[in-house]
Backbone as numpy.savetxt, mean C-alpha at the origin, in Angstrom:
# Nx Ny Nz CAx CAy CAz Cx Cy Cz
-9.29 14.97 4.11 -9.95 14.14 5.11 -9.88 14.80 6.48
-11.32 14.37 7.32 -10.89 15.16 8.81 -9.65 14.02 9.78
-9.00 14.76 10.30 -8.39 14.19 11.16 -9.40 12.90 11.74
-10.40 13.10 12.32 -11.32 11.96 12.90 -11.52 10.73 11.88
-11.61 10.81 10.59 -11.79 9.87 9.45 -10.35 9.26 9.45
-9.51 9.82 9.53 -8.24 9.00 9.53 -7.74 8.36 10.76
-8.46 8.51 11.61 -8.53 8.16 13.26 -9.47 6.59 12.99
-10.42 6.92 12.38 -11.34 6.34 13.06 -10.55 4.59 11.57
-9.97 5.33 10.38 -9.69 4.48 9.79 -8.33 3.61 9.81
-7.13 4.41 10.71 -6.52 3.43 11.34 -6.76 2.73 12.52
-7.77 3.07 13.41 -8.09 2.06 14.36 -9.03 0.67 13.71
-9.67 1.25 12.67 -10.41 -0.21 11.63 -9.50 -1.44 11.45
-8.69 -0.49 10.86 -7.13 -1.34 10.02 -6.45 -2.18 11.32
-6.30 -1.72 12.35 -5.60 -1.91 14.00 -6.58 -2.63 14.61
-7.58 -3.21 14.19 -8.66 -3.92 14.55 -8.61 -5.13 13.57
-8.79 -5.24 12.61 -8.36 -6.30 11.46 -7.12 -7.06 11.79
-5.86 -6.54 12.03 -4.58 -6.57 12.27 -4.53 -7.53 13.73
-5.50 -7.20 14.21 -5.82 -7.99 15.42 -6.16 -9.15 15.58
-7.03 -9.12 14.50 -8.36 -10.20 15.10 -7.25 -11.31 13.91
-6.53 -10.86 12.99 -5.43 -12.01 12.02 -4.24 -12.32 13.11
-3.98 -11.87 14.30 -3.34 -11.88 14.97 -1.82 -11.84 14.00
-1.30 -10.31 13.70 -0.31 -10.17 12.84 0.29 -9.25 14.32
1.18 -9.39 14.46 1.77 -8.40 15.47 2.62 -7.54 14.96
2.16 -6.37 14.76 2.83 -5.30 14.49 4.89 -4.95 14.94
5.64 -4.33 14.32 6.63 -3.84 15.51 6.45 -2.18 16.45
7.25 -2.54 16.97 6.91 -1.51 18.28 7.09 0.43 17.76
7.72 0.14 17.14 7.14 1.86 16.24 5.50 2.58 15.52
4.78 0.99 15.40 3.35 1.16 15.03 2.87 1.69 16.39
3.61 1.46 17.27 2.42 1.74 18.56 2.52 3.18 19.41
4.01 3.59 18.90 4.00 4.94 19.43 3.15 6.29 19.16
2.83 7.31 20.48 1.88 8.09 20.10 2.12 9.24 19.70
1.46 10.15 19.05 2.04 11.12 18.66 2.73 12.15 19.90
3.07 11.61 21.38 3.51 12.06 22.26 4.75 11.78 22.83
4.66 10.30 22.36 6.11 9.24 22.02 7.21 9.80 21.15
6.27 10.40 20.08 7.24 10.55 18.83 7.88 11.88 19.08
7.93 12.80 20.16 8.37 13.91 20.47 9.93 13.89 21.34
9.47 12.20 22.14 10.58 12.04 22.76 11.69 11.10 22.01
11.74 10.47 20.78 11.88 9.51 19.67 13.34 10.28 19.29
14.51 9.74 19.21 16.17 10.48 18.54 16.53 10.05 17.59
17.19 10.26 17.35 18.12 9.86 15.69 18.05 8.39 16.03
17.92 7.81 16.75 18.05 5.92 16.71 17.09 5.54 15.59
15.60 6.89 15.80 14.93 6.25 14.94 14.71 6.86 13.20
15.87 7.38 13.06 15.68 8.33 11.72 15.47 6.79 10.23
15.55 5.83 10.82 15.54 4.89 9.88 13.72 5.03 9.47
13.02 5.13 10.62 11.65 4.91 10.70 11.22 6.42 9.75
11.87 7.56 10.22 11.55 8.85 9.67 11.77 9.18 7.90
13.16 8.56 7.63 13.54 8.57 6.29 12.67 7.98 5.40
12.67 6.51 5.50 12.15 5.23 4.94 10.24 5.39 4.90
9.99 6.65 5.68 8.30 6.29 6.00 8.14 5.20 6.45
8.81 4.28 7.29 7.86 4.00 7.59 6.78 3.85 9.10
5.75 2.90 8.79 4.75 3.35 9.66 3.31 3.21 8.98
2.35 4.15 9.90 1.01 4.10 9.04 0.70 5.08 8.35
0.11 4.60 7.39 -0.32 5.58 6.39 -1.44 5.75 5.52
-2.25 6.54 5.01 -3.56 6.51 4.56 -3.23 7.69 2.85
-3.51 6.85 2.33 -3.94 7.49 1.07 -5.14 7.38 0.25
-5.51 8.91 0.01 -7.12 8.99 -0.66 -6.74 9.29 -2.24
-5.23 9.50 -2.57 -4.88 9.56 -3.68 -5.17 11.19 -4.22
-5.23 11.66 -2.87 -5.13 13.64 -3.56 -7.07 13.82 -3.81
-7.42 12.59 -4.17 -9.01 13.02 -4.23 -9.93 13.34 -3.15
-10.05 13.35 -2.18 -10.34 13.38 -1.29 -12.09 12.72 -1.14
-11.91 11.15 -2.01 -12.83 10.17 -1.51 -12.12 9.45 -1.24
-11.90 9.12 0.15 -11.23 8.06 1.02 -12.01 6.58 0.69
-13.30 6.88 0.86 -14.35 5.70 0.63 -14.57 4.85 -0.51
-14.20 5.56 -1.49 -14.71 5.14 -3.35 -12.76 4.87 -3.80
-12.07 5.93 -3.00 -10.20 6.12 -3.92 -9.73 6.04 -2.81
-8.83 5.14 -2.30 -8.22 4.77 -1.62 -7.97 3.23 -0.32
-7.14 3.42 1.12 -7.16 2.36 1.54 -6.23 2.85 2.53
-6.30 2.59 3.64 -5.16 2.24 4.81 -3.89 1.11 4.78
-2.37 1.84 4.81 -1.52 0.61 5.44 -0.66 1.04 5.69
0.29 0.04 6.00 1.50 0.26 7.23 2.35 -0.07 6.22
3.40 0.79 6.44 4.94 0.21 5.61 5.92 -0.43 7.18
6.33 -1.78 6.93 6.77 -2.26 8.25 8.15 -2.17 8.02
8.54 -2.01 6.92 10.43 -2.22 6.35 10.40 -1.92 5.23
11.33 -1.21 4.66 11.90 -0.63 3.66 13.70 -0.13 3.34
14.14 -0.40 2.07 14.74 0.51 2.10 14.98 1.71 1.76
16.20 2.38 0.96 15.98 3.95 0.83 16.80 3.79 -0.67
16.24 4.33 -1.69 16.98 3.97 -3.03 18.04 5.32 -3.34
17.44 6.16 -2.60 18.43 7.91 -2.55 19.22 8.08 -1.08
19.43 6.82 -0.64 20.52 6.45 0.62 20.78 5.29 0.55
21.46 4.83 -0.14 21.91 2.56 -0.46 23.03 2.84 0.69
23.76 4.20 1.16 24.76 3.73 1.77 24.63 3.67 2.96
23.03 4.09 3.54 22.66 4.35 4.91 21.83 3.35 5.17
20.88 3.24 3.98 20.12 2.00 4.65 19.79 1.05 3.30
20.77 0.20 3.28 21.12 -1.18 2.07 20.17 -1.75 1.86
18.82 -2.25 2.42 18.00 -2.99 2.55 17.65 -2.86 0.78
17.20 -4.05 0.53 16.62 -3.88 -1.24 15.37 -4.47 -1.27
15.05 -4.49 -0.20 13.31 -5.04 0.11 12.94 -4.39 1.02
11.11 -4.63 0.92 9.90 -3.94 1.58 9.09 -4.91 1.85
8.46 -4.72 2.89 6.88 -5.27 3.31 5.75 -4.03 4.27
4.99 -4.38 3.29 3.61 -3.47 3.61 2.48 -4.28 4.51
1.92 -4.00 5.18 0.23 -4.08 5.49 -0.64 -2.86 4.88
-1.56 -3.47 4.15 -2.68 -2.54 3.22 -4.08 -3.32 3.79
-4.93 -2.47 4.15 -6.32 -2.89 4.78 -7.25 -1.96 3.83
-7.87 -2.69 2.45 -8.98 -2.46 1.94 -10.41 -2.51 1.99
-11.19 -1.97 1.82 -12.96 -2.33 2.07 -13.76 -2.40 1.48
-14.97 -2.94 1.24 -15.66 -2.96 0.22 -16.32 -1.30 -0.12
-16.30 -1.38 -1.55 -16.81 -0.10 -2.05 -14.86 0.67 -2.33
-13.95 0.49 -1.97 -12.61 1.08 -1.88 -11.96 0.57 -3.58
-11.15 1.74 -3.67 -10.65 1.48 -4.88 -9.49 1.77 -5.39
-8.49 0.90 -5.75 -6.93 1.43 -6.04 -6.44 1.58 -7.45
-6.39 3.05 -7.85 -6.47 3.00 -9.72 -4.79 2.38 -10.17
-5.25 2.36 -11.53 -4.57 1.34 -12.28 -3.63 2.16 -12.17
-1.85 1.29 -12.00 -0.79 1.92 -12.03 0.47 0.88 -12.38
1.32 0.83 -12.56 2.61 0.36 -12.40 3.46 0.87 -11.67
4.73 -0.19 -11.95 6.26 0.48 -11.07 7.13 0.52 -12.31
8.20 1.18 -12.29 9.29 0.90 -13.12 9.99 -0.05 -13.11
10.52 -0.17 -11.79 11.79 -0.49 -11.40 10.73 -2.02 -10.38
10.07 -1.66 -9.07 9.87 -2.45 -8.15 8.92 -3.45 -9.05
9.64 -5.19 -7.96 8.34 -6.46 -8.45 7.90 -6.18 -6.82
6.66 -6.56 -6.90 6.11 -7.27 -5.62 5.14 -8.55 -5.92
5.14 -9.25 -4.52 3.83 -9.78 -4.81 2.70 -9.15 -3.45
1.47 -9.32 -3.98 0.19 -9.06 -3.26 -0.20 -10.31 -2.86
-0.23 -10.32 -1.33 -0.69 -10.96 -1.04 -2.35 -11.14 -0.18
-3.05 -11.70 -0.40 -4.42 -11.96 0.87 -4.28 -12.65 2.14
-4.07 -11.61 3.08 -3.40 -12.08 4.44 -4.98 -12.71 5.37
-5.93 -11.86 4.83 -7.11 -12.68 5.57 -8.29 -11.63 5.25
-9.90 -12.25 5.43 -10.64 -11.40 5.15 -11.41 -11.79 4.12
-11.72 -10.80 2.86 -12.31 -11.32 1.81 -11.68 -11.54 0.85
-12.33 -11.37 -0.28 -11.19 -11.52 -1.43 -11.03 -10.29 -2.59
-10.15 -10.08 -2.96 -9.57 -9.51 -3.78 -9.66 -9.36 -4.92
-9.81 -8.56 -5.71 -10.01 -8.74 -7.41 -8.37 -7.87 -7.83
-7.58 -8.05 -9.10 -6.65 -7.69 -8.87 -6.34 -7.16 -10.81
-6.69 -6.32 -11.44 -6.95 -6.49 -13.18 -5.53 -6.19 -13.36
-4.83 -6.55 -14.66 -3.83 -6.87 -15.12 -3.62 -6.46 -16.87
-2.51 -5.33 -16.99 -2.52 -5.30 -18.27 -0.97 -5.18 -18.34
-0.75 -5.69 -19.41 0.82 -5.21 -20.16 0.61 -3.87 -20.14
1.80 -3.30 -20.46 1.92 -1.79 -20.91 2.72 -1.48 -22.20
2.79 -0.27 -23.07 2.90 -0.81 -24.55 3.85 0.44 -24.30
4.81 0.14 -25.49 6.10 1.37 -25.28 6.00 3.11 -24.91
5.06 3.59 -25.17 4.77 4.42 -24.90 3.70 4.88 -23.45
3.80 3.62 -23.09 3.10 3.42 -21.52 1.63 3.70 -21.15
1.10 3.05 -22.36 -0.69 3.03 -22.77 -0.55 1.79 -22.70
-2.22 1.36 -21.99 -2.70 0.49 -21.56 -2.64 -0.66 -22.88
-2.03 -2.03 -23.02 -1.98 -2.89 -23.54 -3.30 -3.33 -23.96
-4.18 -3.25 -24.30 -5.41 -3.79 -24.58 -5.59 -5.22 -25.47
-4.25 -5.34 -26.28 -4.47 -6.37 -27.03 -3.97 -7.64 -26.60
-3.13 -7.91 -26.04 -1.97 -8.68 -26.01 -2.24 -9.51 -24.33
-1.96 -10.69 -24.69 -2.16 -11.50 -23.10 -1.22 -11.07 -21.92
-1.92 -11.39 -20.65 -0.75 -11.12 -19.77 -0.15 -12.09 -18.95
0.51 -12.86 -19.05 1.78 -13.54 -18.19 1.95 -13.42 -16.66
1.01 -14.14 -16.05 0.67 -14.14 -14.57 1.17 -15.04 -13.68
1.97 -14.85 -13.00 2.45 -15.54 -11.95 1.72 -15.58 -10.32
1.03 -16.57 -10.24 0.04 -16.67 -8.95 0.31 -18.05 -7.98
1.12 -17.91 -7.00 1.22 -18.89 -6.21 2.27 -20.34 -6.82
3.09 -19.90 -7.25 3.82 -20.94 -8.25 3.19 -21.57 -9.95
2.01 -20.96 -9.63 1.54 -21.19 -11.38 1.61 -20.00 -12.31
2.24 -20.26 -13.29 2.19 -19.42 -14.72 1.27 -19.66 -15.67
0.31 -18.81 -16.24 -0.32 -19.13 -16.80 -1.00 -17.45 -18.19
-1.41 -17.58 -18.74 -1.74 -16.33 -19.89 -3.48 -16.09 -19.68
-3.66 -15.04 -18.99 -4.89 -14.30 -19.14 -4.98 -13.22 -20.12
-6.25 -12.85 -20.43 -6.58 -11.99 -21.57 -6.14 -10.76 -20.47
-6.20 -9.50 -21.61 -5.60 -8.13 -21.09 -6.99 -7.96 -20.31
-6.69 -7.12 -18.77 -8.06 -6.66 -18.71 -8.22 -7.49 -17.44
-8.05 -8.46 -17.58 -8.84 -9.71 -16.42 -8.36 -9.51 -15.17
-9.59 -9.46 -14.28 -9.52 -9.72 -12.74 -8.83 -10.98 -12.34
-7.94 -11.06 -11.47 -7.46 -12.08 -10.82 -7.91 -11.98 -8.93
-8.84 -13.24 -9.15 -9.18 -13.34 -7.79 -7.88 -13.50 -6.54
-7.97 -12.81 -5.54 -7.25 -14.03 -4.42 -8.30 -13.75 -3.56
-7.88 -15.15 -3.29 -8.90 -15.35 -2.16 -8.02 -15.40 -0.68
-8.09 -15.54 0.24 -7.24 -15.45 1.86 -6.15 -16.71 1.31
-5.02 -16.38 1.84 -4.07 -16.79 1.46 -3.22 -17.17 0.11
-3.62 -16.60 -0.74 -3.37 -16.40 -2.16 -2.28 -15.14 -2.70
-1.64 -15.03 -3.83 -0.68 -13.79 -4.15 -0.70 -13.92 -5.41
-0.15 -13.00 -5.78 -0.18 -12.56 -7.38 0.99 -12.09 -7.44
1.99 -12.07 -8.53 3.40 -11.31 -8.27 3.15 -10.27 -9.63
3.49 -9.39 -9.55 3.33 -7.94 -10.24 4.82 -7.44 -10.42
4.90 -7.55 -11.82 6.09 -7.52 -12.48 6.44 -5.61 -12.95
7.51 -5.37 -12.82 7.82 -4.18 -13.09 6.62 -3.69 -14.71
6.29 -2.36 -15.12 5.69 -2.30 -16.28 4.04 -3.18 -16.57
4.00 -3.96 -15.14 2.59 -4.26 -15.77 1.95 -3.72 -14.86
0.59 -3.39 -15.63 -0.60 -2.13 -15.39 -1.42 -2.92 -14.34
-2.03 -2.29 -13.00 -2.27 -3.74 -12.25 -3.32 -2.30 -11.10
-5.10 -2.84 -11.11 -5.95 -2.09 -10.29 -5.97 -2.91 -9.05
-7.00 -2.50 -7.93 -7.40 -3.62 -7.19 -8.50 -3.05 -6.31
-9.55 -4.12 -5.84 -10.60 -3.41 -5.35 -11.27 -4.94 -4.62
-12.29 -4.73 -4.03 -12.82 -5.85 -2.71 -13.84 -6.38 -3.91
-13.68 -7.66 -3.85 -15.19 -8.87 -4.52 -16.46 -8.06 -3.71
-17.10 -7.27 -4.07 -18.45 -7.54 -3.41 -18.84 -8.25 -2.69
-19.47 -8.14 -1.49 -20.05 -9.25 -0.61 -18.94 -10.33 -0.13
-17.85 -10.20 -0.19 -17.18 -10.71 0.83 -15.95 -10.15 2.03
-16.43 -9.09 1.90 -15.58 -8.62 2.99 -14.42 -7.76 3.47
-13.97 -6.89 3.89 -12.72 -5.98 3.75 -11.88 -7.40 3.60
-10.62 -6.58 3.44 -9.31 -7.29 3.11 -8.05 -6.65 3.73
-7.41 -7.52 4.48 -5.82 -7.36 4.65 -4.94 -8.22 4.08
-4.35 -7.09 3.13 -3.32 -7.73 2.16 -1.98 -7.46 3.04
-1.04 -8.37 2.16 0.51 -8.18 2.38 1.53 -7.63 1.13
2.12 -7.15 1.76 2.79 -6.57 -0.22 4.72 -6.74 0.89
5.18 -7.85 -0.45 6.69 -8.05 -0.47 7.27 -7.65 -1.70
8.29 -6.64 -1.46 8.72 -6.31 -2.68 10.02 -5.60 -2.33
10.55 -5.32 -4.05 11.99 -4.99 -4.02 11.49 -3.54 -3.28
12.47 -2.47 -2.89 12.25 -1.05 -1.97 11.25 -0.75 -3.04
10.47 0.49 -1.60 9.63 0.88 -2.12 10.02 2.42 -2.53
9.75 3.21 -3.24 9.64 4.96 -3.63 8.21 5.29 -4.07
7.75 6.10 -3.23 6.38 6.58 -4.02 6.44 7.52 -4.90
7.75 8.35 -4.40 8.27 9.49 -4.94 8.51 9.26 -6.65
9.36 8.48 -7.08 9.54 8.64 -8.04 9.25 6.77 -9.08
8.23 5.88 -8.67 8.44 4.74 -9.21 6.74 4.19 -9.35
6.23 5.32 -9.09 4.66 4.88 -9.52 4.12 5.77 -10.69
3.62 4.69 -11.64 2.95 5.50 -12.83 1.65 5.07 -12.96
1.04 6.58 -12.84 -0.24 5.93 -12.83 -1.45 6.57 -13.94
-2.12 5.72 -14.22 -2.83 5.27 -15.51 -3.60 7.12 -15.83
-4.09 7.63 -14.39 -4.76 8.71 -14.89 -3.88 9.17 -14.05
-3.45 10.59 -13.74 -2.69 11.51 -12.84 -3.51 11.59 -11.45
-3.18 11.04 -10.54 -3.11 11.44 -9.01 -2.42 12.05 -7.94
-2.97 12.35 -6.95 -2.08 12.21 -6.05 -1.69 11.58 -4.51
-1.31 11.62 -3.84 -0.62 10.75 -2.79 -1.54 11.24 -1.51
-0.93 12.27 -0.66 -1.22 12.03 0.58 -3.12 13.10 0.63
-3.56 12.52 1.90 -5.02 13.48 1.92 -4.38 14.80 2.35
-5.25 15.76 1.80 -5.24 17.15 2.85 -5.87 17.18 4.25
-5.85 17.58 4.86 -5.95 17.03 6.21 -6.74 17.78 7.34
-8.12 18.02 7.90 -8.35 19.16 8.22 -8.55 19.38 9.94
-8.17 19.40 10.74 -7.90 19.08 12.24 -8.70 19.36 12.52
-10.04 18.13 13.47 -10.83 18.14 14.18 -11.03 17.85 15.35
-9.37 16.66 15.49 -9.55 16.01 16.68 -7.92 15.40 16.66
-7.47 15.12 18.09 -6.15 15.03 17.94 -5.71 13.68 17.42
-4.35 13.80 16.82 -4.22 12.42 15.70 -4.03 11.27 16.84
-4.31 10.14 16.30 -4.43 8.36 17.18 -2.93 8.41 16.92
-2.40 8.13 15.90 -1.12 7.67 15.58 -1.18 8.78 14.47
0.54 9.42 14.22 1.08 10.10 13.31 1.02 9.32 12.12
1.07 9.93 10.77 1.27 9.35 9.35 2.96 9.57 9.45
3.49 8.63 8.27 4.49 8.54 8.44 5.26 9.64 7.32
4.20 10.35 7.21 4.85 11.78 6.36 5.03 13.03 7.34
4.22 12.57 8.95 4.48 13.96 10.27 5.08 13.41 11.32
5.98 12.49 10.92 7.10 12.55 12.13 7.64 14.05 12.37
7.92 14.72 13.61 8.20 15.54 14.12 10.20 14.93 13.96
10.90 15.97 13.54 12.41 16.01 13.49 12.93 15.81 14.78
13.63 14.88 15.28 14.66 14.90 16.36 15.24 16.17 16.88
14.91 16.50 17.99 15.88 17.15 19.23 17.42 17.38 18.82
């Protein structure tokens, strides 16, 4: 992606974020000029990622594979003794035409939530011992305090203010309803690792390649610059 596409797509996301009136904390706002003068106070922010972040998933269609968001808290599962935390919360800003391929966690539950915007489609499969897509077998959905059994396969709407909880091992896509609108979701969950706790259905990868056109709005939270 050019530097300007990832500019122009966290100020989208920082515009959404706005108008839901979600107030960020004060590390989202530093500039990549800030972050030069930034010390070990903030190595929690540096370790943990977090911050903003954009993934096209290694493909480099931002538009069709991927989505903008912020990791606001986390902890660190390869430091429990530095930073204990055993929960996460995300901001993820999706759009229509955007697309997040099918994956699981091992270890992490979350739920997804629809913080405002349009709505959400969210497909759902078991996963079978050998970690192929369940095709046969119902799936066991927990949405807003109701339990209930959908066929393998099935979209689960949310609509603005709605969640879905996503259980370790189940296979789970997500992408914008047509015709109604980007989306800012919320994601609460046990810590997050991208590193080693996402499996995903076809082989991807994580961050864009990156090609400098124009100077960055805000750093990703993979180019924090190292402390002084």
């Amino acid at each position: 992606m050019k530097r300007s596409e990832i500019n122009a797509a966290l100020k989208e996301m920082e515009s959404m974020i706005q108008e839901y009136r979600f107030a960020l904390p004060p590390f989202c706002h530093f500039t990549p000029a800030d972050w030069l003068e930034k010390g070990h106070e903030y190595d929690e922010v540096r370790d943990n990622m977090l911050g903003w972040d954009i993934t096209d998933y290694g493909l480099g269609k931002f538009n069709q594979v991927g989505f903008s968001l912020i990791t606001i808290r986390n902890g660190n599962l390869a430091m429990k003794d530095t930073y204990p935390k055993t929960y996460a919360e995300k901001l993820l800003y999706i759009k229509e035409g955007q697309y997040s391929p099918m994956h699981f966690h091992w270890f992490k539950m979350e739920d997804i939530i629809n913080r405002g915007g349009g709505n959400v489609l969210i497909r759902v499969y078991n996963s079978t011992s050998g970690e192929d897509l369940d095709r046969v077998n119902d799936v066991l959905v927990h949405v807003d305090g109701r339990e209930y059994l959908v066929p393998a396969g099935t979209q689960i709407k949310l609509t603005p203010g709605e969640s879905i909880t996503i259980h370790p091992h189940m296979y789970h896509d997500f992408e914008v309803e047509s015709g109604t609108g980007s989306v800012l979701l919320g994601e609460v969950s046990q810590c997050n690792d991208d590193n080693t706790d996402n499996r995903f259905y076809e082989p991807v990868g994580r961050f864009p390649a990156i090609e400098e056109d124009e100077p960055p709005y805000r750093l990703l939270c993979n180019e924090y610059p190292q402390p002084k």
